[in-house]
C-alpha positions as CSV (number, residue, x, y, z in Angstrom):
1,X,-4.8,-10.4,10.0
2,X,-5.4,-12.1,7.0
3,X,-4.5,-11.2,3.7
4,X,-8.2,-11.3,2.3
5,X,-9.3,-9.2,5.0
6,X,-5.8,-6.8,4.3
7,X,-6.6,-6.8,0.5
8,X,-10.3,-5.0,-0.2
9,X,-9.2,-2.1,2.8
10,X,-5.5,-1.6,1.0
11,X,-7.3,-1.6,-2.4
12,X,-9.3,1.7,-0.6
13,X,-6.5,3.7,0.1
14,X,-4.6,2.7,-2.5
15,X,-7.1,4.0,-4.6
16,X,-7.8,7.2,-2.2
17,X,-4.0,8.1,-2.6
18,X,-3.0,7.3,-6.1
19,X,-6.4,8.5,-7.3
20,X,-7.2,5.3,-9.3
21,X,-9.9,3.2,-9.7
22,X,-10.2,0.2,-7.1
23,X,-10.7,-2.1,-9.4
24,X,-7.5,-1.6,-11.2
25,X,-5.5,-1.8,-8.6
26,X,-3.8,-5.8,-8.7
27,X,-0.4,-6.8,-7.2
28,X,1.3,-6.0,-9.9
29,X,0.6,-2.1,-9.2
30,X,3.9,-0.7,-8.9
31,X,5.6,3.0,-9.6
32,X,6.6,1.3,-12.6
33,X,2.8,1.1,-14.3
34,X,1.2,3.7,-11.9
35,X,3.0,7.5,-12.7
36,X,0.5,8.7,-10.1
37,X,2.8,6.7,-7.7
38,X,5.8,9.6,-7.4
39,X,7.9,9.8,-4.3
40,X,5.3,11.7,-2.5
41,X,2.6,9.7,-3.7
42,X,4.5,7.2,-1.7
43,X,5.0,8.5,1.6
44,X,1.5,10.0,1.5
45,X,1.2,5.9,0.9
46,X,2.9,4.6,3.7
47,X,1.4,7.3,6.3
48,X,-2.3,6.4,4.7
49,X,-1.6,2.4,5.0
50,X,0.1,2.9,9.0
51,X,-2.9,4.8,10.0
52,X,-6.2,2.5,8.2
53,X,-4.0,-0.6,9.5
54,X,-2.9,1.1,13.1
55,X,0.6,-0.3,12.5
56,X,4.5,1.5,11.8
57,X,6.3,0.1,9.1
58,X,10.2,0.9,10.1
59,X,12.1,3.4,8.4
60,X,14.4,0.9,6.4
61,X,11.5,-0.6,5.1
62,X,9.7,2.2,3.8
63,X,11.7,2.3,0.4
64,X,10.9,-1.8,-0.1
65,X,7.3,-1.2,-0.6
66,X,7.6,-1.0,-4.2
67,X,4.2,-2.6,-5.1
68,X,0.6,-3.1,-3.9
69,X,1.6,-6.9,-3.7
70,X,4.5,-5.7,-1.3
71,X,2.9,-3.9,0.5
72,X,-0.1,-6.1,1.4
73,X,2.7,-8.7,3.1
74,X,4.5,-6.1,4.9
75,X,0.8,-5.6,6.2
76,X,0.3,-8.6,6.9
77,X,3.2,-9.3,9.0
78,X,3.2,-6.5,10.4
79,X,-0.5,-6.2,11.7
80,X,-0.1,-10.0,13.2
């Protein structure tokens, strides 16, 4: 799967979970500039993300996901 066909449906559910806006979502989204992005915020993340992409990201690689830039190559290496 490519990353501009990963982008626009992680932007969705990024946006679903976090409660933002799709359009301000960018790589750079992290915990750091999004306080909506708490530590349940982000396993409500990773569980949203494994089901719209049908994929498991492994346990020790849950904590790495730290942005939306992250995430979208763990997606996309993990979807291939």
């Amino acid at each position: 799967m490519t990353s501009d066909a990963i982008q626009p449906r992680l932007k969705r559910v990024f946006a679903q979970v976090l409660g933002l806006e799709e359009g301000v979502i960018s790589d750079a989204t992290a915990p750091d500039n999004a306080p909506q992005w708490d530590s349940l915020a982000h396993l409500r993340l990773v569980m949203a993300v494994e089901e719209e992409f049908g994929i498991s990201i492994p346990a020790e690689q849950v904590m790495d996901m730290v942005s939306f830039k992250i995430a979208a190559l763990m997606v996309e290496e993990l979807a291939a």
